[in-house]
Structures are given as C-alpha cells and as structure tokens.
N, C-alpha and C positions, 0 to 999 in steps of 0.2 A: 551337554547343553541343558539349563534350566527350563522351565516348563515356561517362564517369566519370557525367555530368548526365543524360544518355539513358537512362542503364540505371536508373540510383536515381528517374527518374522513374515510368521502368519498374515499378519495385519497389515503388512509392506510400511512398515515405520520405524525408522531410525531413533535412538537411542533419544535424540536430540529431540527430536516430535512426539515423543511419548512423553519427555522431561517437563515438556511446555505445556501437554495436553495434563500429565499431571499435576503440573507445580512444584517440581522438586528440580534439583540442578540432575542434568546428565551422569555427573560421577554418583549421584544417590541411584539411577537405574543401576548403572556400570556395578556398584555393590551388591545391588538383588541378582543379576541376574549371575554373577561369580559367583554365589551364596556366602560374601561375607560378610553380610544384613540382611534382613530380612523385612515384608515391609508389615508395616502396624495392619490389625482386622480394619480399618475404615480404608487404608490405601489400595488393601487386596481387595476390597469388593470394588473401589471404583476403576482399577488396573482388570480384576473381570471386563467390568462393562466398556470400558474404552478398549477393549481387545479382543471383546466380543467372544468369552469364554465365562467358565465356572469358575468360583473360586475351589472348587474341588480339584478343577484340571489345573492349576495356575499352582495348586498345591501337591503336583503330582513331582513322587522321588525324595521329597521332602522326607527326613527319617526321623525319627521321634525315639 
C-alpha cells in the first residue's frame, strides 16, 4: 500500500472525494496511489494538507 492509500485511508475518503477535493479525475488518484505516477511538488503539498499529514510521510517507501 502507498503512503498516498494509507493516509486517505486514514482520512475516511474515497478515491472519488480526494479527486474533487483535489481537482484531478479519480483514475489520476488510482495512478499515485499504484505508483505509476507520481504527483508534482505543488500537488504533494496540497495532498499533505487535505490529508492531514507531511509531505515527508506521503513520501514514505518512495525509492530514489
């Protein structure tokens, strides 16, 4: 599980309610959170804040 699926689980919000809260369609969540996208430095800090984490933790597993 992505750190992206942890937290929004976390947050009791479906794929669909985070897609609205952030502006992006559902299948752009469904990408981050499989990791076969990733999201831009301005989407990840607003995906912190509407999920009520860090972007350090939202970037956690992540491998470089």
């Amino acid at each position: 599980m992505t750190a992206i699926k942890k937290y929004r689980f976390l947050a009791d919000m479906t794929q669909k309610e985070l897609a609205l809260k952030m502006g992006v369609s559902q299948a752009c969540i469904n990408m981050w959170e499989r990791g076969k996208r990733y999201p831009d430095i301005v989407s990840l800090k607003k995906l912190a804040f509407i999920l009520g984490c860090t972007t350090d933790q939202l970037l956690e597993g992540i491998r470089i």
